[in-house]
N, C-alpha and C positions, 0 to 999 in steps of 0.2 A: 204340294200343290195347294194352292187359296186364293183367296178374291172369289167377286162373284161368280166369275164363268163355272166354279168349280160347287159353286152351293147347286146353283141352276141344276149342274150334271147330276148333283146328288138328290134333289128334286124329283128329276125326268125320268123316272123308272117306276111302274106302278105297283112294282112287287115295295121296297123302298118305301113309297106312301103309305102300303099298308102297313108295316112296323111300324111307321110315323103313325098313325090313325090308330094301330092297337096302344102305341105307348102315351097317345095323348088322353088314352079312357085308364088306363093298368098304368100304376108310378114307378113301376119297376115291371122287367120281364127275361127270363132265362135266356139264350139262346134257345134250347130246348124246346120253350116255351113257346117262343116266338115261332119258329120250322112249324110247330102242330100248329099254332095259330090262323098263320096265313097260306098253310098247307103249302111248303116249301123245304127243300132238305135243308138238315142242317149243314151243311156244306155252303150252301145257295145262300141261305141266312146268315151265315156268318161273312160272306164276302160282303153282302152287301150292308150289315154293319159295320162292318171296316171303312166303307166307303161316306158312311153316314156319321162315323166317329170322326176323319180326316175332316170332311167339310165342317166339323163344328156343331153337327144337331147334336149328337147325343153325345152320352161319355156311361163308362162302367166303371166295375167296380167287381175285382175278384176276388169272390170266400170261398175258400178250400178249391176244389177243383171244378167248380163252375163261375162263370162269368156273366153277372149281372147290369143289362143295361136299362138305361133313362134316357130322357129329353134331356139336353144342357140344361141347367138351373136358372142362367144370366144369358140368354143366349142373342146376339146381334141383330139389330132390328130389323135386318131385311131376312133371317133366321124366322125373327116372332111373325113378322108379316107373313111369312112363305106361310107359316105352320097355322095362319088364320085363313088362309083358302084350302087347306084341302079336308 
């Protein structure tokens, strides 16, 4: 799934913004990390970076048996736009 309809969806969830908003302060952040952060299971967190990976915000990167995610690096203007309002 892609195009805008699908950033929008990835957007429209406030648990989702706050990953966005811890990952836009932290350049990196565990799963782990992120569940105690925004005070969400890791179960919950991980779905919804899935859903934040598919739309194109973020992307990881796996060492040993954890999985570290970012903001995309290059990421599409109506991406950078979105990530300057919230």
């Amino acid at each position: 799934m892609s195009g805008p309809e699908y950033t929008f969806k990835a957007f429209a969830n406030k648990r989702r913004l706050a990953i966005l908003r811890y990952l836009m302060t932290h350049p990196e952040a565990s799963v782990g990390g992120l569940a105690d952060a925004i005070k969400l299971s890791f179960r919950s967190t991980s779905k919804h970076l899935a859903i934040l990976v598919v739309a194109g915000v973020v992307e990881y990167e796996q060492r040993g048996k954890q999985i570290f995610y970012k903001l995309v690096s290059s990421p599409p203007a109506l991406i950078r736009k979105l990530l300057t309002l919230i």
